[in-house]
Structure formats: structure tokens, C-alpha cells
C-alpha positions in Angstrom: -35.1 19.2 -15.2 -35.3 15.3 -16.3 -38.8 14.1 -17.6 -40.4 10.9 -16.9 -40.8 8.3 -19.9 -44.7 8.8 -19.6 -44.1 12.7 -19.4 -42.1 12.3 -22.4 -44.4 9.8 -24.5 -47.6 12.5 -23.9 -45.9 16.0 -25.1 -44.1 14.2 -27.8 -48.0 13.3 -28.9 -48.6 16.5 -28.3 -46.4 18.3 -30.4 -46.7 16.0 -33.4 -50.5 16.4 -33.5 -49.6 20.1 -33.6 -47.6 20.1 -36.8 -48.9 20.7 -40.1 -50.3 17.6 -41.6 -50.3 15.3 -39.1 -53.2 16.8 -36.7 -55.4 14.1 -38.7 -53.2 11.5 -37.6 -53.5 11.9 -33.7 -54.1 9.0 -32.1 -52.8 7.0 -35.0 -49.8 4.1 -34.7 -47.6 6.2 -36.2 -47.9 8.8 -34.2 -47.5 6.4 -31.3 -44.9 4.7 -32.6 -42.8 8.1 -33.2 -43.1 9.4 -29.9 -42.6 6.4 -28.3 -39.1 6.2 -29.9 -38.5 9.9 -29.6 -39.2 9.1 -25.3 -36.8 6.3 -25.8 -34.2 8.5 -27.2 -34.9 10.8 -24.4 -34.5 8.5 -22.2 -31.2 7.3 -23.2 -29.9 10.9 -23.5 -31.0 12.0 -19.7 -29.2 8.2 -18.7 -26.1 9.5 -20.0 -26.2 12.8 -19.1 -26.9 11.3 -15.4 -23.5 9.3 -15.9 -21.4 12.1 -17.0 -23.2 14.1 -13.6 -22.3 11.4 -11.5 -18.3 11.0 -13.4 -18.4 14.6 -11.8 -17.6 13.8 -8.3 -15.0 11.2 -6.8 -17.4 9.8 -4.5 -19.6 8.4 -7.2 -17.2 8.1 -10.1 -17.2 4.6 -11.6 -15.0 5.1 -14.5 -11.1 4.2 -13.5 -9.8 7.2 -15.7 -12.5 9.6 -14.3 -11.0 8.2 -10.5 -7.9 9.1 -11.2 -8.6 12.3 -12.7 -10.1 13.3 -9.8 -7.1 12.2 -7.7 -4.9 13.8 -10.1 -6.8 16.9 -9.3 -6.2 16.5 -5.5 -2.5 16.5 -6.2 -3.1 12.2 -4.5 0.0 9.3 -5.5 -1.3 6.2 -5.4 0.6 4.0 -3.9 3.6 1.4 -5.5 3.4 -1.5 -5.1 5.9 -3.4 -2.3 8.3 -6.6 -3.2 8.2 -9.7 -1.7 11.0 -10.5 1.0 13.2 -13.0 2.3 16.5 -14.7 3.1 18.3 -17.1 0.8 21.5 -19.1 1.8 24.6 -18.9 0.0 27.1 -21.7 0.0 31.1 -21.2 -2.0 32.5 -24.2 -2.9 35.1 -22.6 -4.1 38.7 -21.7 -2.5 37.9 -18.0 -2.9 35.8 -15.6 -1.1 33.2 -14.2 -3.5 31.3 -10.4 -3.0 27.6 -9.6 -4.7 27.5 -6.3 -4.4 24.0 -4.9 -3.3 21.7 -5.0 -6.2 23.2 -7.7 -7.6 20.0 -9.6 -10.1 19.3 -13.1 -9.6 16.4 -15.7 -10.7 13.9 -17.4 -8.4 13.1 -21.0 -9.8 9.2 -18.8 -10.4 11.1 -17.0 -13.5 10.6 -14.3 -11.6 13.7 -11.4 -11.0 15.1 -10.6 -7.3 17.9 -8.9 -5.8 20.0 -9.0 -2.4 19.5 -5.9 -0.3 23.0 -5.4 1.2 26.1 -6.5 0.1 27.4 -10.0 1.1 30.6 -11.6 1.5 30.6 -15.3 0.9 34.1 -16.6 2.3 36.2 -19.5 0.4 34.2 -23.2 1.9 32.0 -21.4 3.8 28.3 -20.1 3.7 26.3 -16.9 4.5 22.6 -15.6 4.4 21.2 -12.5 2.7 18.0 -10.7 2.4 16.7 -10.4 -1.2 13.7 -9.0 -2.0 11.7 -9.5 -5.9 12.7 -6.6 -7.8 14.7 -5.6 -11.2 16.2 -2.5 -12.1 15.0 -0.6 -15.0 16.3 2.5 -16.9 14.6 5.2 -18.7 15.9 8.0 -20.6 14.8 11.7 -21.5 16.2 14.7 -23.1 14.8 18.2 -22.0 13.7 19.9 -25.3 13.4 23.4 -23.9 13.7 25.2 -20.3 10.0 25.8 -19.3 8.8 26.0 -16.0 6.9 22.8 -14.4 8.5 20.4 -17.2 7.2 17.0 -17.2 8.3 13.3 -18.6 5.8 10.3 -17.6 6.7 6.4 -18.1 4.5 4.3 -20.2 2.1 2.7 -19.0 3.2 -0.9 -18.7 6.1 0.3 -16.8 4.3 2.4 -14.3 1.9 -0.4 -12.8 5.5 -2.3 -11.8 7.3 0.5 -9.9 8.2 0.0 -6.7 10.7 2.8 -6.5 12.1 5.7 -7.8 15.6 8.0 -8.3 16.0 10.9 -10.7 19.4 12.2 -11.9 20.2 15.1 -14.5 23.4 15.1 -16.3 24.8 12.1 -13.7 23.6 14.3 -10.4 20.5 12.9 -8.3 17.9 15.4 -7.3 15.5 14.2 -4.5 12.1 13.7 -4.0 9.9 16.7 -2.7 6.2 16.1 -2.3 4.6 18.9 -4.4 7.9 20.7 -4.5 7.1 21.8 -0.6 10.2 23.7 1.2 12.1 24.3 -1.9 13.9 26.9 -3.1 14.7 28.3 -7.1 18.0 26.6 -7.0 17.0 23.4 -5.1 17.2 20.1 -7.5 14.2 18.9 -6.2 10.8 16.9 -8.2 7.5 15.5 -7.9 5.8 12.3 -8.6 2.2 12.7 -10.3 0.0 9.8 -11.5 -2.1 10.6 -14.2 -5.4 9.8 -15.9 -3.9 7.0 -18.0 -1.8 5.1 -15.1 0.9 6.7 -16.0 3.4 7.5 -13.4 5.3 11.4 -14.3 8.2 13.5 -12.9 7.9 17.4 -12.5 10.3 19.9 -11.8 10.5 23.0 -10.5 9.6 26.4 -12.0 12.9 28.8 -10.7 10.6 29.8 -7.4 9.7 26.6 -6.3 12.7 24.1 -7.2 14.8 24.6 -10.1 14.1 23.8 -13.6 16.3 21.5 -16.0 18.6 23.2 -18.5 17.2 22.4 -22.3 19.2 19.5 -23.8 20.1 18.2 -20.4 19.6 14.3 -19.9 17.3 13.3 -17.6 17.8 9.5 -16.3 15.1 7.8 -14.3 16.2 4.4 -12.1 13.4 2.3 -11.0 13.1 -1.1 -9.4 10.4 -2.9 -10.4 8.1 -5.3 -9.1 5.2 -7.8 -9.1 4.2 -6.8 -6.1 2.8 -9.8 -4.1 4.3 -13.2 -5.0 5.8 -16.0 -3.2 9.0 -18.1 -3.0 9.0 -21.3 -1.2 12.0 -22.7 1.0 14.4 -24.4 -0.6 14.0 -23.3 -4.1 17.3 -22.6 -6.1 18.5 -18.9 -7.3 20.3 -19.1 -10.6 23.1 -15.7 -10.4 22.8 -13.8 -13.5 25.5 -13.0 -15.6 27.5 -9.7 -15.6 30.6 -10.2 -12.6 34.0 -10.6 -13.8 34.5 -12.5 -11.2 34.5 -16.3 -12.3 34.5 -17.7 -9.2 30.8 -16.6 -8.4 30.0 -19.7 -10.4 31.0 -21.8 -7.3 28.4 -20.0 -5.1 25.3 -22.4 -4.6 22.0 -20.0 -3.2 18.6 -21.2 -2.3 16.1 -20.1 -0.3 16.1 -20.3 3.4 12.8 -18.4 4.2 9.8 -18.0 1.9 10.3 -14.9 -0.1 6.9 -13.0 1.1 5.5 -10.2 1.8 4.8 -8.3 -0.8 1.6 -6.1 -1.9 0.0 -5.2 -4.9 -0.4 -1.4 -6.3 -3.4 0.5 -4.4 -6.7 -0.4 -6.5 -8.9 2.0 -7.8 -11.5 1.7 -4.6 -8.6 2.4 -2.4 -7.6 5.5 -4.4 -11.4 6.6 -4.3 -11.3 6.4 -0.7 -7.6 7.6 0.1 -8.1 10.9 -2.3 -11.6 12.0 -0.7 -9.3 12.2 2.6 -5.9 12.9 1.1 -6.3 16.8 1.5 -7.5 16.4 5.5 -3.9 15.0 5.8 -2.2 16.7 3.3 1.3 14.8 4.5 1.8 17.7 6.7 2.7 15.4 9.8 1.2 17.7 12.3 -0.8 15.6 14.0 -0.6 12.0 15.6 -3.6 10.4 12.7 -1.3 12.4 10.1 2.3 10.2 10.6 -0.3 7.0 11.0 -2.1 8.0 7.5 1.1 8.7 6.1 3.5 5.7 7.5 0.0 3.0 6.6 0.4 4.4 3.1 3.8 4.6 2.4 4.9 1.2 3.9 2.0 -1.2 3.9 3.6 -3.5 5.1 3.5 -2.0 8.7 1.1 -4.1 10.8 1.3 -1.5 13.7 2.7 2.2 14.2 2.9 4.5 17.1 3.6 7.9 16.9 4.0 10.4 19.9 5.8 13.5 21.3 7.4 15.2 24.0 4.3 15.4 26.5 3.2 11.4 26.4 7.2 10.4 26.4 7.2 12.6 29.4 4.2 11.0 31.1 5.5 7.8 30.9 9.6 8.4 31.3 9.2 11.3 33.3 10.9 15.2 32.1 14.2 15.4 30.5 15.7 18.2 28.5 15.9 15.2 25.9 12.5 14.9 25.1 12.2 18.8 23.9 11.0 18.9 20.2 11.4 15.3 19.5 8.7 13.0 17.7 9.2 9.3 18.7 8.1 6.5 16.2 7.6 2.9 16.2 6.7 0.7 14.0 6.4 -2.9 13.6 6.3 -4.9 10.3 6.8 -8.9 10.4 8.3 -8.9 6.9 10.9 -6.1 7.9 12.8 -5.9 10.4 14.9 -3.0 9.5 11.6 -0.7 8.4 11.4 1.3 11.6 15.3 3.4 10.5 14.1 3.6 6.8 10.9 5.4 8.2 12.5 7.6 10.5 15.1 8.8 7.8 12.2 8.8 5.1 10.5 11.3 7.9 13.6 13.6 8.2 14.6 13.9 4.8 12.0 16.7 3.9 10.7 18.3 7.1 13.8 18.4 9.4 12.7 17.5 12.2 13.9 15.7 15.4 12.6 11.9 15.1 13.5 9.2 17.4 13.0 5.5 16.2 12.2 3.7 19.1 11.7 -0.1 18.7 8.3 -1.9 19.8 8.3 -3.6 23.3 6.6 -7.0 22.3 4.0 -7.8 25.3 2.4 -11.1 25.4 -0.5 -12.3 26.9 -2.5 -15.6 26.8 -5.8 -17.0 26.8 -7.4 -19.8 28.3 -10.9 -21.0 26.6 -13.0 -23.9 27.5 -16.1 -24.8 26.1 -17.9 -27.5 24.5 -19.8 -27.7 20.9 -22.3 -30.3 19.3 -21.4 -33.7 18.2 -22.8 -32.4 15.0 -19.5 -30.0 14.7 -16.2 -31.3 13.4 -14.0 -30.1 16.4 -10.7 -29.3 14.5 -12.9 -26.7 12.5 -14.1 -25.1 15.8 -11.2 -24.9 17.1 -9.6 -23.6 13.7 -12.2 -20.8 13.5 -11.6 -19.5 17.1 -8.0 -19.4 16.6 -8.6 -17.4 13.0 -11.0 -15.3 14.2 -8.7 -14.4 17.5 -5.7 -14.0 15.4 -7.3 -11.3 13.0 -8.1 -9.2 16.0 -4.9 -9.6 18.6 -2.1 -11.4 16.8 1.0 -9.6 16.6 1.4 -10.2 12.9 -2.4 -8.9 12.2 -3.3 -6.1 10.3 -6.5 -6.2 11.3 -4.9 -6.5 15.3 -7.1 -4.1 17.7 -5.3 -1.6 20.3 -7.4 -2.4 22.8 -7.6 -5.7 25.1 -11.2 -6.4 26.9 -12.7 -9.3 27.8 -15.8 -9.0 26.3 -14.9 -8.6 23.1 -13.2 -12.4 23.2 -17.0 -13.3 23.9 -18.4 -11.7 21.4 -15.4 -12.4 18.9 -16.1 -16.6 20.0 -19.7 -16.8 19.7 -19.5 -15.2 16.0 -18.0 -18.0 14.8 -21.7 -19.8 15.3 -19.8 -22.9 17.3 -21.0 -22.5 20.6 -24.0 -21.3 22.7 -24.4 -18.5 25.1 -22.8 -20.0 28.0 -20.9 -22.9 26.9 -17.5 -21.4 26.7 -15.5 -19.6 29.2 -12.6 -17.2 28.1 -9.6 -16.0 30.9 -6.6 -13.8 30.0 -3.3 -14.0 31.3 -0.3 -11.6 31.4 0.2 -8.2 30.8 -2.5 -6.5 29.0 -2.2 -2.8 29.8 0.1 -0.8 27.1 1.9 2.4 28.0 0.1 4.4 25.3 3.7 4.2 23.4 5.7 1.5 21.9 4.3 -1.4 24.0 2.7 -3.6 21.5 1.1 -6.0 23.4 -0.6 -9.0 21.3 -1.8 -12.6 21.5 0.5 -15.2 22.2 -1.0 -18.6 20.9 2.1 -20.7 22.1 1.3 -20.0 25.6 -2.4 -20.2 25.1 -5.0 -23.0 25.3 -8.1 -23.7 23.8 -9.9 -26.7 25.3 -13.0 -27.9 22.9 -15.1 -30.9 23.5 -18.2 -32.3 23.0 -21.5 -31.5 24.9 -22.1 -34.4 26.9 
């Protein structure tokens, strides 16, 4: 039990005056002055052994190594980070159709690395787009020294804050991702991600019961794209092809930019793994429940502005019974930098519980909004006007994160008069359209192009 510093100070007197030779001192400076340092190094001892008692649990942890132990612990991933997306035109002026095969690595006029997604065909005097996204591919190499069970290799740490993604092959064949080696067998060819204590991302395989484990000597080759997670492209900015095609003919091939190459996100930070690992084990990636695919889909793709997940009874509710709808999970998913992200989830999904999933794609709804109101002369009007439409488009714009599920008047009332612009009863809000969602796929948001926001001035 911790002592006060006054507590301290007096039985630190107390047992001075109590040794030989210095009862004749009591109430001397040096006696004060002793104990007073002897309570200040008591002091300082009881703050630190406070810190190391508070370093014990994840919710008070401040320490980012003491964090990630903990998530460690919890068996918690953070998550990668996500690369910036986008198209880019390519024009051939030559007479000969050129292919970059997917993968291939190009230069943004940033300096920065990127890749297209899919292949692409440029033909002879003519042009094409293609989606490239800003990654790089990046080897590592390990040797298995011995055949023990649960063996381990981790990338530096430099590496492991720029990984996007992962594959693993042994001896030249892959072996797939299981999540804590679940529904694996002793000959499956299966391993796990961990993260540990020193941001340090590592693969583990199996121990002969759950997944198998590598022969000694066996080569074990890890191929990662990395990325710097969120960064941006403008329009119109040249891509410089980098060297490696036989092909001469891909120096006629002129690419830039058609879209902004956006999008991307950085690596989860340390408060987000505090709060993700208290809550990680309630999920457990088990995808039992409807909150579990959400958790799960929100974590894995964070890009995904909105996800609905539901089964056989709501599909039947709304689309009436059908032999169909036995034992299937339906998903949607909408993300505005990726278009093709609803199939990557759904075969993501089925990869390692085998289940029947169903991508189904979101049923864009719009409705509008008609606001009047006035505001003081004092006011600049384009900045009332700006806030209503920022503070409307957090909470119902289709591309929102922050977007709620629910449409109610009131809440544009309340939402309005928190940007401080108006009075109680100088502004009227009406809605328009469909607002009612089917509990499913219908993703019904704010259309500001069929909207209008009329703001004057009092008087």
C-alpha cells in the first residue's frame, strides 16, 4: 500500500532519530534534509511502479510496445495499410499493339511507385484506360533451419509499416492464409500473420495437427506489395514505364493520369489498435453474426463507406420464400474508390469458411432536400451555405463514412442549427424522394445535385 509524501517525510524522521547516533540530531537540518530526499525517492519509486501497473492492462497502456504486446497477446493484426487508386490513360503511337501485363511497375511524376491492376492491351494508334493503384512488389527470402512445430520468420521493421499485402510460397508452392490456423488439418499448407511487440509483421506455420509444418532447409519466399498508404495523384500527371519488357515498342506508349490516384489509408494507429484489440475477442472473425461480417469487412477493407450483411429470413421478408435463399449470406458493399470491392469480399469470405455468399450490389436511392432560411448580415453567406452542405454531407452523402442509416427530419434541424448560422426558426428543411430503405442493399443517401439550399439575409 502506497504512502503519501507527508506519510513518508514523518516515518523516515522517525526511523533516523531511532538509530544509533543520530537520536541527538532529531529535529536537526540534516535529518530533515535526509528524509526529505529519502520521501522523494519514494516518491519516484511508487510513480513508476504505478506506470508499470497501469502498462499492465490495454485499456490504460500508453507505451506503443506495451499496446501491441497486449494485442499480440489477443492473437489482434492490425490492419495494412490500403493504396491509393485510379485510372491513367494510355495512348501508342506506335504501329504495334503493346500488352503490360498486370503488375507491371510504373512512376507517378510524386516519385512515388504504382502498378496497373489488370492487364491491358494498348492497340497500334489507339488508346485505352487502366486502373493502377500505388504499390511495389517486394521480395523476402528465408531458409527453415530445422522442422519445429509453430516456426516463425518476421520482416524488419521498415518493411512491415509499408505492407499492403501478402503471399507465402515454400519451395515455389503458395500456401494460403488461415487466420490462427482455424479449420486446418496436419497436412494443410496453411499460415498465420502475427504482429509483434516491435512492429514487426511475422509468418507461422503449423505444428503437424493444426496445418503442416515446413521441411528444414526448405526456402520460404514471401511477396508483398507495398505501399504509402494514403497519397494523391493529380489529373494529368505523366507515368514514366519502368524498364524490364523486351518489348521495345512500349516506349511508344504515352500514360498519364485521367482520374486522381486516391483513396488510400494509412496503417491502423496505435489508439485504433487499443480500441480494436479490447473488442477483437467479442468478434473473434467468426462471422456468426450480422455486427461480426460488419466488424470484420470495416477492418479489412477500409475503404468501404457502407456494408450490409443479411440472411435467408430478411431476404425472404423482402423477396418473398424461395428454395434459393436456403443457407445463403447476402453482402453488399459500397466503396467510392472501388468499384470491383464487393466480388473481392465475397471471395475473401469463402476462402476459409465455406460458406454460401451472395454479392449483391447496392441499390443507390436518392433523395433531396429543400432548405430555406435566412442568416445575419454579419455572416458571410458562401460560408453558411458551405457549412450546411459539409455538415449534411458527413451525415447522408453517399460517399460518407461518417453517412447515418437512418433518414429523419429532425435530425436535419438539429444537424443545421449546429453550425451556429441561423436561429431557432429561421430555416425550414423539406425532403424529397424515397427515404425508406428495405433493411438490405438499398443505400439510400443525399443527392446534392437535385437539392437546394436557399440562404439570404434577414431583412
Amino acid at each position: 500500500m502506497f504512502i503519501d509524501e507527508d506519510q513518508a517525510l514523518a516515518e523516515f524522521k522517525r526511523i533516523l532519530t531511532g538509530l544509533p547516533g543520530y537520536a541527538h540530531l532529531e529535529n536537526s537540518q540534516i535529518i530533515e534534509s535526509m528524509s526529505l530526499f529519502q520521501s522523494w525517492a519514494l516518491r519516484h519509486a511508487n510513480w513508476r511502479a504505478e506506470r508499470v501497473y497501469q502498462e499492465a492492462f490495454l485499456s490504460t497502456a500508453l507505451n506503443r510496445s506495451s499496446v501491441l504486446a497486449h494485442a499480440e497477446g489477443r492473437q489482434y493484426v492490425p490492419r495494412k495499410p490500403t493504396p491509393s487508386r485510379g485510372t491513367v490513360a494510355l495512348a501508342n503511337n506506335g504501329d504495334q499493339p503493346v500488352v503490360f501485363p498486370a503488375g507491371t511497375r510504373w512512376i507517378g511524376a510524386n516519385q512515388l511507385p504504382y502498378q496497373n491492376v489488370d492487364d491491358v492491351v494498348v492497340p497500334a494508334g489507339g488508346a485505352t484506360t487502366a486502373e493502377f493503384r500505388q504499390t511495389e512488389p517486394q521480395s523476402f527470402r528465408f531458409t527453415v533451419e530445422e522442422r519445429t512445430p509453430f516456426y516463425e520468420v518476421a520482416l524488419d521493421r521498415g518493411a512491415s509499416r509499408e505492407v499492403a499485402e501478402i503471399g507465402v510460397t515454400i519451395d515455389g508452392e503458395p500456401w494460403v492464409y488461415r487466420s490462427r490456423l482455424m479449420n486446418t488439418g496436419r497436412d494443410d499448407h496453411a499460415y498465420d500473420e502475427f504482429y509483434t511487440t516491435l512492429d514487426e509483421i511475422g509468418i507461422r506455420f503449423g505444428n503437424g495437427i493444426f496445418g503442416a509444418m515446413p521441411p528444414g532447409g526448405a526456402s520460404i519466399e514471401v511477396e508483398a506489395s507495398m505501399t504509402r498508404g494514403q497519397t494523391e495523384l493529380l489529373p494529368g500527371q505523366e507515368m514514366r514505364y519502368l524498364s524490364g519488357s523486351p518489348d521495345r515498342n512500349v516506349g511508344m506508349v504515352e500514360a498519364r493520369t485521367r482520374t486522381a490516384i486516391t483513396g488510400g489509408r494509412p496503417r491502423e494507429d496505435i489508439e485504433e489498435i487499443r480500441r480494436n484489440a479490447l473488442y477483437y475477442p467479442l468478434y473473434d472473425e467468426q462471422l456468426t453474426w450480422r455486427d461480426d461480417y460488419r466488424f470484420t469487412i470495416r477492418r479489412q477493407w477500409p475503404e468501404v463507406v457502407w456494408v450490409s450483411v443479411w440472411g435467408e429470413q430478411e431476404q425472404e421478408r423482402v423477396h418473398g420464400p424461395s428454395v434459393d435463399h436456403i443457407g445463403k449470406i447476402y453482402v453488399s458493399a459500397y466503396a467510392p474508390d472501388r468499384p470491383d470491392v464487393l466480388d473481392e469480399i465475397v471471395t475473401r469470405l469463402e476462402a476459409p469458411i465455406s460458406r454460401g455468399y451472395v454479392a449483391v450490389p447496392p441499390k443507390l436511392k436518392p433523395f433531396a432536400i429543400r432548405l430555406q432560411g435566412t442568416i445575419a448580415r454579419d455572416i458571410p453567406m458562401s460560408s453558411a451555405v458551405s457549412d450546411v452542405k459539409r455538415v449534411l454531407h458527413d451525415a447522408y452523402h453517399r460517399d460518407s463514412p461518417k453517412r447515418r442509416e437512418t433518414i429523419k427530419l429532425k435530425d436535419f434541424y438539429r444537424l443545421v442549427s449546429s453550425t451556429g448560422h441561423f436561429e431557432m426558426g429561421d430555416f425550414t428543411v423539406e425532403l424529397f424522394g424515397d427515404k425508406e430503405s428495405n433493411g438490405l442493399n438499398d443505400l439510400v443517401y443525399l443527392d446534392f445535385t437535385q437539392s437546394e439550399i436557399d440562404v439570404g439575409y434577414d431583412g
